[in-house]
N, C-alpha and C positions, 0 to 999 in steps of 0.2 A: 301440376296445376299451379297459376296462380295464388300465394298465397294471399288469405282473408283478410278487408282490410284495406290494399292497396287502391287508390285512386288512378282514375284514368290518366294517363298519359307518368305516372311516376314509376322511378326507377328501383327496381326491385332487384334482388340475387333469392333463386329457389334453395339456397342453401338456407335460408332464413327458418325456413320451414322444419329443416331436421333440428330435435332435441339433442342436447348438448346432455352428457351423464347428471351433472346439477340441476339438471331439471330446467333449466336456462335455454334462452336462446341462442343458435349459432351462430358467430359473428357473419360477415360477408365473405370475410377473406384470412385465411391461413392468418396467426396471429404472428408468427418467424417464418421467413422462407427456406426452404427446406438445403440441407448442407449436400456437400458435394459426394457425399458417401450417400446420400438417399437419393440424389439426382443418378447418382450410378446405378445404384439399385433399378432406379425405374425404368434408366435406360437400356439398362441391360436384361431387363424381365423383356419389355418391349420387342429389343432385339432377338431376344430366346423363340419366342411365340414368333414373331417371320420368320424366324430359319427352320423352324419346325413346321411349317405350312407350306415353306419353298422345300418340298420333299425331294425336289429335281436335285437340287444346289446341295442339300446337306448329303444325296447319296453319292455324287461323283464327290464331292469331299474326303467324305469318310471310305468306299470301297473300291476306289482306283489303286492306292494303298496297301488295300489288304488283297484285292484282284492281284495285284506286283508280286507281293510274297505267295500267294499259290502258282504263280507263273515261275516264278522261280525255280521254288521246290519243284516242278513239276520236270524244268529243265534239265536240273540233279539229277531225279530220278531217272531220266530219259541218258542222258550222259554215263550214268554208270550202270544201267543196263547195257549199253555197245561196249561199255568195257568189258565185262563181267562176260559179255557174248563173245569178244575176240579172244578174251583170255581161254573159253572153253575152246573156243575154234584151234588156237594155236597149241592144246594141249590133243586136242583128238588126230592131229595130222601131225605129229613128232617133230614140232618145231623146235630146232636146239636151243636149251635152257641158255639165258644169258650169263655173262662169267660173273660169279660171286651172286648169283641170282637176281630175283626181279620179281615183278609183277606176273610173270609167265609162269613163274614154279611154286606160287600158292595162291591160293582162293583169296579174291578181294572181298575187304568190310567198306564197311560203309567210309571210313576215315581217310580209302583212298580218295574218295571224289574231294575234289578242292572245293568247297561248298566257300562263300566268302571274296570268289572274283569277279562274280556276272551282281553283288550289290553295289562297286565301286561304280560303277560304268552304267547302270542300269537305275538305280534307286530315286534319285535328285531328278529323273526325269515324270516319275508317278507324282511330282507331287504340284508337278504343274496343273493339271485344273484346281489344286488347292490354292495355287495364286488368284489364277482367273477369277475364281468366285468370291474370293475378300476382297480383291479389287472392283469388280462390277457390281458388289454389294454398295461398297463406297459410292460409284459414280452411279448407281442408280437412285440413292440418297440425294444427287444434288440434281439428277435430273428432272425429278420428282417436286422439287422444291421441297421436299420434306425437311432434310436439312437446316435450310434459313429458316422454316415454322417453328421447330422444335429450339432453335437457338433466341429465336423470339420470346417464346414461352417458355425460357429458363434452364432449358437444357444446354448448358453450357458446353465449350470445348472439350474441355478437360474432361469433362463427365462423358460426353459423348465417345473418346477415342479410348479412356479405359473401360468402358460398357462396349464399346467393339474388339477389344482386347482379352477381355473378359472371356467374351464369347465366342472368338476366332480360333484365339490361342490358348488361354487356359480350360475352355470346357471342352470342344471339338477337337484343339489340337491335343490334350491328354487323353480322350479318351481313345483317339486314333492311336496316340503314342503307347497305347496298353496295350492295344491291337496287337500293333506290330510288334512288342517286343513279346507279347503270348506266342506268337507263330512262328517269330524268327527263331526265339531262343535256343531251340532244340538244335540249331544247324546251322541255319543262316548266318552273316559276320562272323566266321567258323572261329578266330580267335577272339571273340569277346566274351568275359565271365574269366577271372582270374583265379578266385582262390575256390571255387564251388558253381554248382551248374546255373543255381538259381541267380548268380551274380551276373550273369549273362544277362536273363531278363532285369536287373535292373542297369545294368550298362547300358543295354540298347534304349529302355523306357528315356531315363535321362538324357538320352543322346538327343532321341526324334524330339522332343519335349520341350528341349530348350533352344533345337535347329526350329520347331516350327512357332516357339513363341519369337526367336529373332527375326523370321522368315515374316510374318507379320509383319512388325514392326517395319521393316524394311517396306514392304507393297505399301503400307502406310503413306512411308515419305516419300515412295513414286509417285504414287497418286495423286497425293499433296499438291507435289513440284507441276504436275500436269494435267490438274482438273482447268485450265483455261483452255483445252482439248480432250473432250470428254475420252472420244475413238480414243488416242493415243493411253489415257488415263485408264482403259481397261485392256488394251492390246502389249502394250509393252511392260507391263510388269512380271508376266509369265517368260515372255522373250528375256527379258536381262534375268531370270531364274536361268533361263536354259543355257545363256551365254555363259555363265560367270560357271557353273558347273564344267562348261567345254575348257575357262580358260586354266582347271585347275590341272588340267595335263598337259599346258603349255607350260604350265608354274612348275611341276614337278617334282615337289621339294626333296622327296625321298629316295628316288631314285630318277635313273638315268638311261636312255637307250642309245649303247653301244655297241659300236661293227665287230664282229667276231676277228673278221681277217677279208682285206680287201680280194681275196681269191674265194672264199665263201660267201654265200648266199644264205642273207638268214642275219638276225640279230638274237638281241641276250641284255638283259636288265643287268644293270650296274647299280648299287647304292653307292647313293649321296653321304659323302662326310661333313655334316655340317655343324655349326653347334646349335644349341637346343634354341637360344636368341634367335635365332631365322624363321623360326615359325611363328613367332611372334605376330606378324603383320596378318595370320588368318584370322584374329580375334573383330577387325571389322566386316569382314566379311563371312558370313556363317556357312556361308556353299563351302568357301574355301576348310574351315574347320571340323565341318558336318566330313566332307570327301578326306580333309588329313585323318582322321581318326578310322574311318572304312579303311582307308587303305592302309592304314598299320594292321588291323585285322583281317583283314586280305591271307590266304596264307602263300600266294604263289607269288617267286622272284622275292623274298625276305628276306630268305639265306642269303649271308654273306660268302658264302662258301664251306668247303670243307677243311679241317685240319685231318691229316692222317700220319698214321708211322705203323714201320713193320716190326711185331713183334714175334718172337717164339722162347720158348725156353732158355733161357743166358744170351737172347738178343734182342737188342731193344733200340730202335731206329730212331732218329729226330724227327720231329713233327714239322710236315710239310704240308702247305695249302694245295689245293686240287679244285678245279670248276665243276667237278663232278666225282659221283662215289663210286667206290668199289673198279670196273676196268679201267673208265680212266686215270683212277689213283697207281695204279701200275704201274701204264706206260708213263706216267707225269713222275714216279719217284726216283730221287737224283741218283742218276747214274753209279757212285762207287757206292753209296750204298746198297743200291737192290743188286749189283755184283755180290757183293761183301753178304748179303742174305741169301742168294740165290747156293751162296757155295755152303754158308752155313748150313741152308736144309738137305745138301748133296751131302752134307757131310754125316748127317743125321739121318740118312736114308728118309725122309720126310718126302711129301706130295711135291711135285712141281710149283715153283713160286704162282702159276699162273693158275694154279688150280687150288691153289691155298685160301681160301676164304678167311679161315679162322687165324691165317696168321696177319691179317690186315684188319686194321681199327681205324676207326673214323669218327669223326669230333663233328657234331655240324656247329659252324663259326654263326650267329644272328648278330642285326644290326646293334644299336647301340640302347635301342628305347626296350628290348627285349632283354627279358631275364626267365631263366628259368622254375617253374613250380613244382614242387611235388606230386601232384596226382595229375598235371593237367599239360603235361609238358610248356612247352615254350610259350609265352603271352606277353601282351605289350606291359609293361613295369607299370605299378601303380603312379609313380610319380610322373608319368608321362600321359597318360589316360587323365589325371586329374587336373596337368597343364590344361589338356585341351577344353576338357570341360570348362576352367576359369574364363577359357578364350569364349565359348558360347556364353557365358554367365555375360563378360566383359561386352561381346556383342550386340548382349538384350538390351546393356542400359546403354551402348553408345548411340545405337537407332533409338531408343527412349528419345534419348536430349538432343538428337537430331531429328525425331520428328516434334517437338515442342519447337526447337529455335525458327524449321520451317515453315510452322503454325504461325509464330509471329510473325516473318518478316514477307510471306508469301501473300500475293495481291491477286484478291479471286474478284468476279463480279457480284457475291453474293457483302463481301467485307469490306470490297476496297483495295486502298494501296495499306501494305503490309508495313513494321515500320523497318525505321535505318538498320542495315546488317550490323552495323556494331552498335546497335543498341546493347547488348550483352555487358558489354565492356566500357558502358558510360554509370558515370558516379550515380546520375541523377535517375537513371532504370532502378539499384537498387537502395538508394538513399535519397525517395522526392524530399522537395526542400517543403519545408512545414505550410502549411495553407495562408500563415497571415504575410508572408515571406511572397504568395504568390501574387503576381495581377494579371488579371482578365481583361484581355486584349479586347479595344475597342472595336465593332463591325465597321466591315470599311464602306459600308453604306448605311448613313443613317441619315433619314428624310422624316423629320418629324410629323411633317405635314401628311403624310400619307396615314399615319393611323390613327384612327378614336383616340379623343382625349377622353379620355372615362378612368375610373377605377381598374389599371387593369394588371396595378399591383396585387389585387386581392386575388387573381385569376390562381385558381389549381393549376394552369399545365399554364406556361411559359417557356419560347423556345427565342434564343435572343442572338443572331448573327451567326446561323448554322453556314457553315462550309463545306464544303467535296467534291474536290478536281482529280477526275481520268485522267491523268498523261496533262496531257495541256488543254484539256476540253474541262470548261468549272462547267459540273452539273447544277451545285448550284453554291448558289450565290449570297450569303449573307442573310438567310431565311428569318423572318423576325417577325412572332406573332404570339398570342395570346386566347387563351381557350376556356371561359367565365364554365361554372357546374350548372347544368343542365343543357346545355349547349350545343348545337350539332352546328361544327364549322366544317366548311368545304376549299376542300385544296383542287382549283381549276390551273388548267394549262395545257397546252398542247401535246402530241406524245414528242418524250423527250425533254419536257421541259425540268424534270427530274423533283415529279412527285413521288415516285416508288422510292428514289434516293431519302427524299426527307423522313417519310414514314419508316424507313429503313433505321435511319439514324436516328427518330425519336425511338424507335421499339431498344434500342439496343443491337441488331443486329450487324449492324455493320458503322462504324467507329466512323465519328466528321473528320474534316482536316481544321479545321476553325469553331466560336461560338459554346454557347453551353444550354444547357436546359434546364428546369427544374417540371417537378410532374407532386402535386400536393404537397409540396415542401420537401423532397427530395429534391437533392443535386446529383442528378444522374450522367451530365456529358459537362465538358469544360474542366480546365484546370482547377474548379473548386469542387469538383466533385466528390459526393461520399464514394468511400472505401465498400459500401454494398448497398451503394443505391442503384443499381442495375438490378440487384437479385431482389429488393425490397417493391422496386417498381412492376416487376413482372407479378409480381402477387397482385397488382391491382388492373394489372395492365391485358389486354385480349388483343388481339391481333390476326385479321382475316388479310392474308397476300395474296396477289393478285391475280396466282394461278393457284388448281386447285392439289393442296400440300396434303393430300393423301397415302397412308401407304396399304397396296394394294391388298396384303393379308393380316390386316386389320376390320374388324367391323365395326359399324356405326360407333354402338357403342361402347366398344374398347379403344375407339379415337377420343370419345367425349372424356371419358373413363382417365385416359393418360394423359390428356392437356390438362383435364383439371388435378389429378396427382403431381401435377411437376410443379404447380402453384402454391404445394402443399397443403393440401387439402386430403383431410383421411379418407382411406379406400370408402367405408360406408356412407360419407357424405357425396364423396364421387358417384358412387352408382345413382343411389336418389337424385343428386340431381341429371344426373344421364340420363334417367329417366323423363324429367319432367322437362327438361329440353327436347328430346324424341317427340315427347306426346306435344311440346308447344309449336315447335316447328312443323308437326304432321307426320311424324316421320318413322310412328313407334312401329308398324308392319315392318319395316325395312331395318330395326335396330339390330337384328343379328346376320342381316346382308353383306357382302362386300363391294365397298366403292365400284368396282368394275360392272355393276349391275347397274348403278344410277345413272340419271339423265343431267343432264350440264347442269340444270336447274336444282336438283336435289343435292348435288354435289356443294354448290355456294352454300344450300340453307346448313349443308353438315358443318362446312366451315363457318359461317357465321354462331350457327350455337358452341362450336370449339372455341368461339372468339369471346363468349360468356362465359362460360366458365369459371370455377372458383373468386363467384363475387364480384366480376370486372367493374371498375368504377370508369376507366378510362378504357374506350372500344374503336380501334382505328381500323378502317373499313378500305383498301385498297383496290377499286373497281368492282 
């Protein structure tokens, strides 16, 4: 309601009305505006509640993922059942045992099945609609014009991309990352978990966790690069997921596919000798690092080969490599020696060499990142497992400060033109020269004739030679005017004459090329500007644009609720006046509705009460 008191036509804030603990009144407006760690908070509470109402979006997230690893294992199972069925088949019809034995002449465990090859080739593709859906989360934000509203009203960049970081990568994508390494652990990436089984699950945890916090980041700055096409900005970020995964078998780093022999049919994995500096270049790209580390875990084509040598009692052969164990070590052992043994077991009345199992030894040779363990045989060395994670670690923050520098210098229609690419690497980005050091360039129109000569130094809002040229189209022009308190001024022009730009540029949300402002004694745009007079103005400032900045699973008033929160303004004084806006505007039946329910008309009135909120002294109304 109205609080008691107020006269007709004066300007009031219902926060006035909530008691202060002192027993005091409450002011109009938040006394500090609220820092970047409560702006994240709210943005990311915000964000939590729509992806938890987009039930679509949070389950293809979270169970395409964990669908993959039951599909998996199911494969396994399915694979070493046909084994397990031929091995009895070739035992019930007196199929001859192979020489030195085999698979054929004892019961298979579970250890034969190569569990650890179908997640190289197979995994990095489950995680494609987890792109799709960060990505069209993003472009549905600026479809929606939500985006420019909430950066209007304080929600900053910064705040905005780590409250969707937050949310993407470290709550969704850990607790998927727990999923998967619960499920996989027992089998799945068959050589991951070195010193103990449970080190498995955290191998894999860590792996997914810090591929799907880089994997973010990365959708980030496609998005980024291409929200001036929205289609492209949610289509191609799954596609270069998918591509860059295909190219890590063109890259190959660890092995090699080699012809047997131009008269045979058929190939055979070769390992790469490379040095460990070669892998180096997966640390920007996370497909590539995510897939190096699989496929060291991988267990099939590792082997480097075999060493063998023939032993028996007072004989003892030199160790020879071999492509393969037991018959082919036979025929492949050099000729004077397996003479030189064949006569020593003649001489010894012993089994024939070809039938000698026990008098032949075999070494399996692994590559170079393999060492072996005590209880868990052969696994990738710790100092190589822990490279590659640095490479993930290194990835997370190189997409970081790749998606900040694109932040800067990227020219969207909601900001404008972005600034100079090597702003990074100028003095004056990180060392501005001191305020009395600067001067404020004169408008390059000024007609004095054209405005009231009155008092209109004493004005609260003052906007003095605003600037902003598209390409080579100036929307506008040197804008120069003046706004007395209680005041309702009107910004006339044709479409296109680039009123939305001005309003744009007085709200904060999108940066002039010229001119400066002040707004009640801040210096908010212009080389003289305060260091937080942008965050100080939005505490006073309301802002209705042009279209309506709704998000779809939000209600009334948890929209009212979170413009007026980002003003800072405490949750209890939020609701009250959430309330008493609902009930001013008409609109309290419909406060726990969602926008998708209301009519064009109820739609503005929600915006405009968003536009009061936390006290606004200053309310700019865009059609």
């Amino acid at each position: 309601r109205v609080p008691p008191g107020v006269r007709r036509g004066q300007l009031f804030s219902l926060a006035e009305a909530v008691p202060v603990d002192g027993g005091g009144v409450a002011p109009k407006h938040a006394a500090e505006p609220p820092s970047l760690m409560e702006r994240t908070a709210l943005l990311a509470r915000k964000a939590w509640t729509v992806k938890k109402r987009t039930l679509g979006a949070l389950v293809k997230q979270v169970s395409v993922p964990l669908l993959g690893v039951g599909i998996l294992w199911l494969l396994y199972d399915i694979k070493e059942r046909n084994k397990k069925k031929q091995s009895t088949v070739a035992s019930a019809t007196g199929a001859p045992t192979p020489v030195g034995g085999g698979a054929a002449s004892r019961e298979r465990t579970t250890s034969d099945t190569n569990h650890g090859d179908l997640e190289l080739f197979v995994f990095q593709y489950l995680f494609v609609p987890w792109v799709q859906e960060v990505a069209s989360a993003l472009v549905g934000d600026v479809a929606a014009g939500t985006r420019e509203a909430t950066r209007a009203a304080g929600g900053a960049d910064a705040a905005y991309w780590l409250a969707s970081l937050l949310i993407e990568g470290v709550a969704i994508g850990g607790g998927v990352s727990v999923a998967i390494a619960a499920f996989a652990a027992p089998g799945l990436f068959r050589r991951a978990g070195k010193s103990f089984e449970v080190a498995a699950f955290f191998e894999l945890f860590a792996l997914h966790w810090l591929f799907l916090l880089a994997l973010t980041l990365q959708t980030f700055v496609v998005v980024t690069c291409l929200l001036r096409s929205q289609i492209a900005a949610a289509g191609l970020p799954p596609l270069l997921h998918a591509t860059l995964h295909g190219l890590y078998f063109a890259w190959n780093p660890l092995r090699r596919w080699a012809w047997r022999g131009i008269q045979e049919e058929g190939t055979n994995w070769r390992l790469w000798a490379r040095p460990r500096a070669h892998f180096a270049s997966a640390a920007f790209l996370p497909q590539f690092a995510y897939d190096l580390l699989v496929d060291s875990f991988s267990p099939t084509g590792k082997r480097a080969g075999w060493r063998c040598r023939l032993v028996a009692d007072g004989f003892v052969g030199e160790r020879y490599p071999c492509r393969a164990c037991w018959k082919e070590c036979w025929d492949e052992a050099p000729g004077p020696r397996l003479e030189a043994f064949e006569q020593y077991l003649a001489s010894q009345s012993l089994m024939p060499a070809r039938c000698a199992e026990e008098h032949l030894k075999c070494e399996d040779v692994w590559p170079f990142w393999y060492e072996k363990t005590e209880d868990r045989g052969w696994r990738p060395e710790s100092a190589w497992t822990a490279g590659v994670y640095c490479m993930l670690m290194v990835s997370v923050a190189l997409w970081a400060a790749v998606l900040w520098y694109v932040i800067q210098v990227s020219t969207s229609a909601a900001r404008g033109k972005g600034k100079d690419l090597l702003f990074c690497i100028r003095k004056a980005y990180w060392r501005p020269p001191p305020p009395d050091e600067v001067e404020e360039k004169a408008p390059l129109v000024d007609h004095e004739e054209w405005f009231e000569h009155d008092k209109d130094s004493d004005a609260p809002v003052q906007v003095r030679g605003l600037r902003k040229v598209f390409g080579k189209k100036v929307a506008v022009s040197d804008a120069t005017f003046a706004i007395r308190d209680s005041e309702i001024f009107c910004l006339l022009g044709h479409n296109g004459a680039g009123k939305t730009t001005t309003m744009s540029m007085m709200t904060g949300a999108m940066a002039p090329d010229g001119g400066s402002a002040s707004f009640f004694g801040i210096r908010t745009l212009g080389p003289l500007a305060d260091a937080d007079g942008l965050d100080r103005l939005r505490q006073l400032l309301g802002f209705c644009p042009q279209h309506d900045a709704m998000f779809p699973q939000l209600t009334l008033r948890e929209h009212l609720i979170f413009y007026s929160r980002l003003k800072g303004v405490e949750e209890a004084r939020a609701e009250h006046e959430a309330t008493g806006l609902l009930e001013l505007f008409r609109l309290t039946e419909m406060a726990e509705g969602f926008p998708l329910k209301l009519s064009g008309g109820q739609k503005r009135k929600v915006m405009m009460a968003a536009a009061l909120t936390g006290g606004s002294r200053l309310v700019v109304l865009d059609e």
